[in-house]
Structure formats: C-alpha cells, structure tokens
C-alpha positions as CSV (number, residue, x, y, z in Angstrom):
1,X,14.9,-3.5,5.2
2,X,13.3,-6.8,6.4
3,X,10.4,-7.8,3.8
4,X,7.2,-8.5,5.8
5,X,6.4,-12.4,4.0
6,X,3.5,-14.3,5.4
7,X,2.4,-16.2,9.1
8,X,1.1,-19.0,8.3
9,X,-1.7,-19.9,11.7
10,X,-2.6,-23.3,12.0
11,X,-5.5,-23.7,14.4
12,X,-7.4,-26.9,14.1
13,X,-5.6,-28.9,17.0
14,X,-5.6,-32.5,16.1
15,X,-3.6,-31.2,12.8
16,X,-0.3,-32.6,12.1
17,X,3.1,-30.3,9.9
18,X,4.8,-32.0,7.3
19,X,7.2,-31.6,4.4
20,X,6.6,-32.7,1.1
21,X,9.3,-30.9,-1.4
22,X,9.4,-27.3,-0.7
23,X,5.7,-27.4,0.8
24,X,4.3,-27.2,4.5
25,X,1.6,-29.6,4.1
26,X,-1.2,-29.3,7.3
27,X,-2.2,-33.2,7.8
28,X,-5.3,-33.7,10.0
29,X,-5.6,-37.7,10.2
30,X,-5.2,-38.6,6.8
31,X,-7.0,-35.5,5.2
32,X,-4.8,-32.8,3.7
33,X,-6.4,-29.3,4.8
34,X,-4.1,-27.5,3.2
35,X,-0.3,-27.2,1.4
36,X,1.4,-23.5,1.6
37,X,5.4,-23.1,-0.6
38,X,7.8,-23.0,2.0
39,X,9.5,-19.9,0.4
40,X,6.3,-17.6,1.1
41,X,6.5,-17.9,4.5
42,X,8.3,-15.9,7.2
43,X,7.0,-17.9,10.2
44,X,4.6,-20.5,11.0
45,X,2.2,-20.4,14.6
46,X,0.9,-23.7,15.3
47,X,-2.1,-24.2,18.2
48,X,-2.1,-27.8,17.9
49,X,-0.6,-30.4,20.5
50,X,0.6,-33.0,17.5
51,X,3.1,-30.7,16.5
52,X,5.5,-31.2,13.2
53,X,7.8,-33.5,11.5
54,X,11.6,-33.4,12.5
55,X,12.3,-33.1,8.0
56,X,10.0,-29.8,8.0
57,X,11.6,-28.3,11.5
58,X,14.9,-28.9,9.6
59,X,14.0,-27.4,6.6
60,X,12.1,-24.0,8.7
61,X,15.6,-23.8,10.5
62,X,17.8,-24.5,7.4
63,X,15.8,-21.2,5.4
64,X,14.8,-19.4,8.7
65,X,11.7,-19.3,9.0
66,X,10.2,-19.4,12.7
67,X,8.1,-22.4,13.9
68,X,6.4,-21.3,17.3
69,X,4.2,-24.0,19.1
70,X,1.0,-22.8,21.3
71,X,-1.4,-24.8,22.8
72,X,-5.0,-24.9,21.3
73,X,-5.7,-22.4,24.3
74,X,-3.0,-19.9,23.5
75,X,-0.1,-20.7,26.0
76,X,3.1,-20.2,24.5
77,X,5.2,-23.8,24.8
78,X,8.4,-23.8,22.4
79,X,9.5,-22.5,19.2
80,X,12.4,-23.7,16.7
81,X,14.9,-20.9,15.0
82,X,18.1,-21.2,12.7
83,X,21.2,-19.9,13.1
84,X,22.1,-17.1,15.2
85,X,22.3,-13.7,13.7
86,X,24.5,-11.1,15.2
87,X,27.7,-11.6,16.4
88,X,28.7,-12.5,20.4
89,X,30.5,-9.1,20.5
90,X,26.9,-7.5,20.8
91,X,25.1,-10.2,23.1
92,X,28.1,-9.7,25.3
93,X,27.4,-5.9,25.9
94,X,23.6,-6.4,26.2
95,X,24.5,-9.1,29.2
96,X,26.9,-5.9,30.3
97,X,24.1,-3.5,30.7
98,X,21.6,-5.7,31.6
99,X,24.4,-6.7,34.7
100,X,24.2,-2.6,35.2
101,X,21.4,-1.2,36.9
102,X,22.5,2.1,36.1
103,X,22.6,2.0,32.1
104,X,20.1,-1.2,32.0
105,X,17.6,2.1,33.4
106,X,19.1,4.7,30.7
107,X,17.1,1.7,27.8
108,X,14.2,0.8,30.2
109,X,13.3,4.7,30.8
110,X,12.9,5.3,27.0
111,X,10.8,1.8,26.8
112,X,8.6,3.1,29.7
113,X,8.5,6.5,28.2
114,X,6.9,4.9,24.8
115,X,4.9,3.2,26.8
116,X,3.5,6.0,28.3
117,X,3.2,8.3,25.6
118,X,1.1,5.8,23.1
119,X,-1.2,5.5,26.2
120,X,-1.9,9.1,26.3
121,X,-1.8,9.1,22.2
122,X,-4.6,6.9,22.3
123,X,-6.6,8.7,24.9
124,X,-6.3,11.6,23.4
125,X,-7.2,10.1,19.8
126,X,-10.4,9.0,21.4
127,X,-11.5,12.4,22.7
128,X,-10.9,13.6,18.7
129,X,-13.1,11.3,17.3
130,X,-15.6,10.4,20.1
131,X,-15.5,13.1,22.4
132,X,-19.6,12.5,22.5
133,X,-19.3,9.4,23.5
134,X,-17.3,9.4,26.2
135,X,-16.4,11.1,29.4
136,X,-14.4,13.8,28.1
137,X,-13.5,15.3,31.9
138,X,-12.4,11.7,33.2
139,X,-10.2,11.4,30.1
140,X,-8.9,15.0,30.5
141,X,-7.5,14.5,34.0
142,X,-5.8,11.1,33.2
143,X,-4.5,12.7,29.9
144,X,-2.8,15.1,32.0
145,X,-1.6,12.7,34.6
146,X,0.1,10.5,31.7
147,X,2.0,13.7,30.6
148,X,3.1,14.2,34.5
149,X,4.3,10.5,34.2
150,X,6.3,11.2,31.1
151,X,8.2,14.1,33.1
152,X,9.1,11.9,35.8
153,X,10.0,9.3,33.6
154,X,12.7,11.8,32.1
155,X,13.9,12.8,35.5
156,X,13.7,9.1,37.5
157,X,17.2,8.3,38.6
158,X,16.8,4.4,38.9
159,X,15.1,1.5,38.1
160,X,13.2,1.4,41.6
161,X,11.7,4.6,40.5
162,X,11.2,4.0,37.1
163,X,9.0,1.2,38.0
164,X,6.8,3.1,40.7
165,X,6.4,5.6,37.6
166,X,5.4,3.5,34.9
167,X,3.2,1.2,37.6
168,X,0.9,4.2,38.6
169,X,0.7,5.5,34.7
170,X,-0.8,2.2,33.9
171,X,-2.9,2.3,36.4
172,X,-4.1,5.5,35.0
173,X,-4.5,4.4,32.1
174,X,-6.5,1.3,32.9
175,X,-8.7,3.0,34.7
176,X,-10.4,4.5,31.6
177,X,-10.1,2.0,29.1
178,X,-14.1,0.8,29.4
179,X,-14.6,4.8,28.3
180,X,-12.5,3.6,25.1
181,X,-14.9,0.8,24.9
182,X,-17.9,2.5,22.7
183,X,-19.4,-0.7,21.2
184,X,-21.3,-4.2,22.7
185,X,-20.6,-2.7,26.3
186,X,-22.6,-5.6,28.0
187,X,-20.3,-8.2,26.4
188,X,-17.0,-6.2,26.4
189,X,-16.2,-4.0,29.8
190,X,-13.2,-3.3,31.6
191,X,-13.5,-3.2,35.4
192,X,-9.1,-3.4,36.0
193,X,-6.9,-5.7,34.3
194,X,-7.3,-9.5,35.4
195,X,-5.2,-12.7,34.2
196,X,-3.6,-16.0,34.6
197,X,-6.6,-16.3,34.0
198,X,-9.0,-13.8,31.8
199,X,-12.3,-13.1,33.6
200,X,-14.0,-11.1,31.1
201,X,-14.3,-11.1,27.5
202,X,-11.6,-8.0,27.2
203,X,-9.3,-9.0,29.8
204,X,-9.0,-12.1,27.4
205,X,-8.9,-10.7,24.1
206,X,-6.4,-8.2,25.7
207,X,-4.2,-11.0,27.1
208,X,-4.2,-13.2,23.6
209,X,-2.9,-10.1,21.9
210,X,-0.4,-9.4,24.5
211,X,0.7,-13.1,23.9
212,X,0.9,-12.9,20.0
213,X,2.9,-9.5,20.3
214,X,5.2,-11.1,22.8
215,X,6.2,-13.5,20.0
216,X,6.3,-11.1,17.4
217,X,9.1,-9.0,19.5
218,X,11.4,-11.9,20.7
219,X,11.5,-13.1,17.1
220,X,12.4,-9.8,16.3
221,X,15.3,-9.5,18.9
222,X,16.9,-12.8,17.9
223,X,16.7,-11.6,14.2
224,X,19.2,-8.8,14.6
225,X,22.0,-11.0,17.0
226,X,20.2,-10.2,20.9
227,X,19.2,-12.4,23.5
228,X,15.5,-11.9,24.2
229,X,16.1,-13.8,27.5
230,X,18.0,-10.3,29.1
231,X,16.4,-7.4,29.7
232,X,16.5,-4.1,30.9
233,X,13.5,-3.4,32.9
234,X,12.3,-7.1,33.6
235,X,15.1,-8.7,34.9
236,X,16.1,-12.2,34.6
237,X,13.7,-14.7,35.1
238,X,14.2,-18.7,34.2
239,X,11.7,-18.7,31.4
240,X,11.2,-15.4,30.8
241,X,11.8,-13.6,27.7
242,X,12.4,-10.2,29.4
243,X,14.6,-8.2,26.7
244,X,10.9,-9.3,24.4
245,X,8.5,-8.0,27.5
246,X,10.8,-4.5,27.7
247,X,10.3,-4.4,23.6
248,X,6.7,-4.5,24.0
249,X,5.7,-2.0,26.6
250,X,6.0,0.6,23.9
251,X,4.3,-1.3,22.2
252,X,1.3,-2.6,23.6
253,X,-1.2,0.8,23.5
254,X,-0.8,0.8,19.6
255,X,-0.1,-2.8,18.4
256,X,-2.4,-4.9,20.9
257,X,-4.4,-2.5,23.3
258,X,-5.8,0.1,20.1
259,X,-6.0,-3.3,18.0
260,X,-8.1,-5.3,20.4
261,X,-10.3,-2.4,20.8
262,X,-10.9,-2.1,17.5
263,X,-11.6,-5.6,17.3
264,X,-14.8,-4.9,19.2
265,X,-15.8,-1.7,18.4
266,X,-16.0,-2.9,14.8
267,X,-17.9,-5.6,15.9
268,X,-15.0,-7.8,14.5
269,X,-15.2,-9.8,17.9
270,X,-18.2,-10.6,19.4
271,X,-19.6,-12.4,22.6
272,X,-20.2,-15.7,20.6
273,X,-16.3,-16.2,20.0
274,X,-15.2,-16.8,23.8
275,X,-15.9,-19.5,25.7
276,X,-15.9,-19.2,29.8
277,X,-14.3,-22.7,31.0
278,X,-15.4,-24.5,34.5
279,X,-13.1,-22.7,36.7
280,X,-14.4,-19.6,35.3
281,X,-11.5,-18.8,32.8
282,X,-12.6,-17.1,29.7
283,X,-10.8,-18.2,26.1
284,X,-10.9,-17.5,22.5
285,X,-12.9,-20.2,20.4
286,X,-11.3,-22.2,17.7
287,X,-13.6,-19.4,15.0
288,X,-12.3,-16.3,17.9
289,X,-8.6,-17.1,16.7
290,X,-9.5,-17.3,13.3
291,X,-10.9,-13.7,13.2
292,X,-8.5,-12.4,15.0
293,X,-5.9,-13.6,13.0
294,X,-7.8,-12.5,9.5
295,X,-7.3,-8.9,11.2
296,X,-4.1,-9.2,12.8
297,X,-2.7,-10.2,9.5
298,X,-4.7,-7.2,7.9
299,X,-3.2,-4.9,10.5
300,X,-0.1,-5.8,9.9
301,X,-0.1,-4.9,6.1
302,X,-1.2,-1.7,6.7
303,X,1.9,1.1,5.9
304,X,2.8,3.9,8.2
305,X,5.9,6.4,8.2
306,X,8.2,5.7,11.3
307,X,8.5,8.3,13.6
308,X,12.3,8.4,13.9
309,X,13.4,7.0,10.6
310,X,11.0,9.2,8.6
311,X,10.2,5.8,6.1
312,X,7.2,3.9,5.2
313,X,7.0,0.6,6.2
314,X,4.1,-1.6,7.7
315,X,2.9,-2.1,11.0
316,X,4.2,-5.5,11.0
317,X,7.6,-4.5,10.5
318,X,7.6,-1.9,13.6
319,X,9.0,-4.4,16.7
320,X,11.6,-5.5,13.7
321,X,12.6,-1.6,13.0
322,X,13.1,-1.2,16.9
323,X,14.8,-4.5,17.8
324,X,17.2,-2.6,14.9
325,X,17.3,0.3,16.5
326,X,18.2,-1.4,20.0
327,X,21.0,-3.4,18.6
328,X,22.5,-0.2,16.9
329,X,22.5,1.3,20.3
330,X,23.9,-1.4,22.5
331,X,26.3,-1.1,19.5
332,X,27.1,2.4,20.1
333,X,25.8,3.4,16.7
334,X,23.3,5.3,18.5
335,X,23.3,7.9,21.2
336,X,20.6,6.5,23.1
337,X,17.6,4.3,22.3
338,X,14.6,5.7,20.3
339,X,11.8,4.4,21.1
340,X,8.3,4.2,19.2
341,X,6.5,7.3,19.9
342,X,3.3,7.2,17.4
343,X,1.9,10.3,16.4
C-alpha cells in the first residue's frame, strides 16, 4: 500500500523553489520563507508564476515526487513527473478500449454509477442528520430519481445513453444542493452550476476543489503505469486529461462536493475569502487557499474502511486505491471495475 507522505502548497506568488542539499527551500526575493527535507514530501503544488530551479525539478523527478504548477488564480499550467511506472503492455490495452466504444462503456458505466450513487449517499446523509432543516419532500423525490438513474445506468447499452443518464442525474442532483447548504446562506447559495468562470461564492469553491481533485487522480493514474490523457467516458481531447475526469466523477460527491460543503457549513470558508474580479469572475484569496488547504490536508488524513477491499486506509489514498483497481482490471485481474461506492 502506497504511504500517504506530505503536499507541500506554496502560495505566495512572487516565491521562487530551490534546492539546497536534500531541502526544498521557498525563496521570495532574497528572504527564505521556508525549507521542508525533500524525503517528506510526496508532491509539491506551486501557485506562483516564478516557478523552480531546473537542480530541484531534477532531484523531484529523480525520487518521484510530483511538482504541479498553477497559477496564483488556480489554473492548472504544467507539472513535472519521473519515470514511468507500469509497463507499455497495460497502456496499450487501455488505448484498446478506450478505441472501443463498446467496452470503453462497460468502465465508464461503473464510473457514472459511483457517481451517482455518492450523490444520492450524500442526500440521503443530509435528511439523517438535518432532516429539520431542510426540505425533506424535495430531497425525497430527487433521492428517488437518483436510484431510477442507477437502474438505467445498469441497463444503458452505450455510451450515447450513458451520458443522457448521468447528464439528467446531475441535474438532479444540482438542483438541490442550496438545500445541502445549511450555513451563511446569503454568502453561499447554489442557483445551477456556473464556470469558466465562477459566479458565486460556491460555484467557485466547488470549481477550486474540482481542480485540486483532478490533480490528485491523474497523479494517481500515472503512478500505477496508465495514461491519464485516454479515457473512457471523456474522450480524447488535445489537453485533456480524460482517463483523470472519468476517475473523478465517482469521486466528486464525497471528496470535493461533501468537502466544500463542509467547508462552509463549518464556517471554515467564509465570504471574506473570495474576491469577485472586474469581469465579474469570483476567486479564492491568497488566505481562501490557505484554509482550504489546512482542511484539505486534514481531510485527507482522516482513515476510512474501503468499500471493496474491506481495509483502512485514508481518504487521501482513495483515487490511489482506484487508479489500482483500474489497472488490475484493464489487466484482466479483475472481472470488471469496482468503483467507489461510500456507505
């Protein structure tokens, strides 16, 4: 099993990376903020536009440890890796299915599925523990209709079909995500889902999570030999790290929709830590990130029992268990994919 180590998140933007022995060393002009031993780290998020020194993205490749490169706004630009893990033999049958539309929908149906299933798990956790608080007949019915979706999600025949399912389930579920919202309503609502750009507080907060978990699944993916460029249910796209996007739909109502609402209904998050921009675009602050990534880091330490191995491990360690799992199918290890159903 993979040991969860550190993420190191730099976020001051005029910082500089450096090497000095077996140290990261985070430069800003001449002022060292800070110096962190290589060998703690796991992976390294920098939202600075200076970037890092060619002798420390040699030494991050050389002991694998991932070096991804945001802007100060969030926007994904570049990473550096090591070698490739895995072994051709395996990326050669994912670019087989993914060339099938026929078993490329056998992987995507069980990612939708997931999907779909932690949606309605986290409805239905809010009618347990705030059935008071919230519409309990409007979360009823879409309850109901996300169990409908799961049915046809079992019987769909293609990927056409698959998609019309999983697009009207989200819209579903959408549609009653303020009701999940039970704290700061007047900064935090959710009218439908808005981006490139955010409009709204949540639409933003639910976007930057969406981004970080992205990330987190395509590092994943490349860590066990696939190609998180060729997917299943996105297909290819110059850019686009599809087999990472199919990773996350299962993903998304437990590790970044149930997260970000906590966030605020906490009162982790508040107003104060977005910023609305000229063109109307609404962005983490410099102090936003930093909260969110005290908890993210938090949430990620946290241990739960896997559904389908039965083992403890920690939420951080979940899109690494199924990026596992996917590989052992491709494979042929496994029957078919399992994918993350919390309970």
């Amino acid at each position: 099993m993979k040991k969860l180590l550190n993420t190191l998140y730099v976020m001051t933007e005029d910082c500089y990376l450096t090497l000095e022995g077996e140290n990261v060393v985070v430069l800003q002009e001449e002022k060292t903020l800070g110096r962190f031993p290589l060998h703690n780290l796991e992976h390294i998020v920098c939202f600075t536009y200076k970037g890092a020194s060619p002798a420390l993205m040699g030494a991050c490749a050389e002991r694998n440890v991932w070096l991804s490169f945001f802007s100060p706004r969030g926007k994904f630009l570049a990473r550096s890796i090591g070698k490739e893990y895995g072994n051709v033999l395996l990326r050669k049958e994912q670019y087989r299915i993914s060339d099938n539309e026929e078993r490329s929908h056998c992987y995507a149906r069980n990612m939708i599925i997931g999907k779909i299933y932690n949606g309605r798990w986290s409805v239905e956790r809010t009618l347990r523990d705030h059935k008071m608080r919230v519409n309990e007949d409007e979360l009823r019915l879409v309850s109901v209709a996300l169990q409908k979706a799961l049915e046809d999600c079992k019987n769909s025949n293609d990927l056409r079909q698959l998609r019309g399912i999983e697009g009207k389930a989200a819209e579903q579920y959408f549609s009653i995500l303020d009701e999940l919202i039970l704290n700061q309503k007047e900064d935090f609502f959710f009218e439908n889902r808005n981006r490139r750009p955010p409009q709204d507080n949540m639409n933003a907060l639910l976007s930057f999570s969406y981004t970080i978990l992205a990330g987190e699944c395509a590092n994943a993916l490349t860590s066990v030999g696939l190609d998180s460029y060729v997917g299943f249910m996105h297909r290819d796209r110059p850019g686009r790290r599809s087999l990472a996007l199919d990773l996350m739909e299962e993903l998304r109502p437990v590790l970044a929709d149930r997260f970000a609402l906590t966030l605020v209904n906490m009162k982790t998050i508040k107003a104060g830590h977005f910023d609305k921009q000229q063109d109307g675009t609404i962005l983490l602050t410099d102090e936003g990130r930093k909260v969110f990534f005290a908890a993210w880091q938090s949430r990620k330490k946290e241990t739960i029992t896997h559904p389908f191995l039965g083992e403890k491990i920690e939420w951080g360690l979940v899109p690494h268990v199924q990026a596992l799992l996917l590989a052992r199918t491709i494979r042929g290890d496994l029957e078919e994919y399992p994918p993350f159903l919390w309970k």
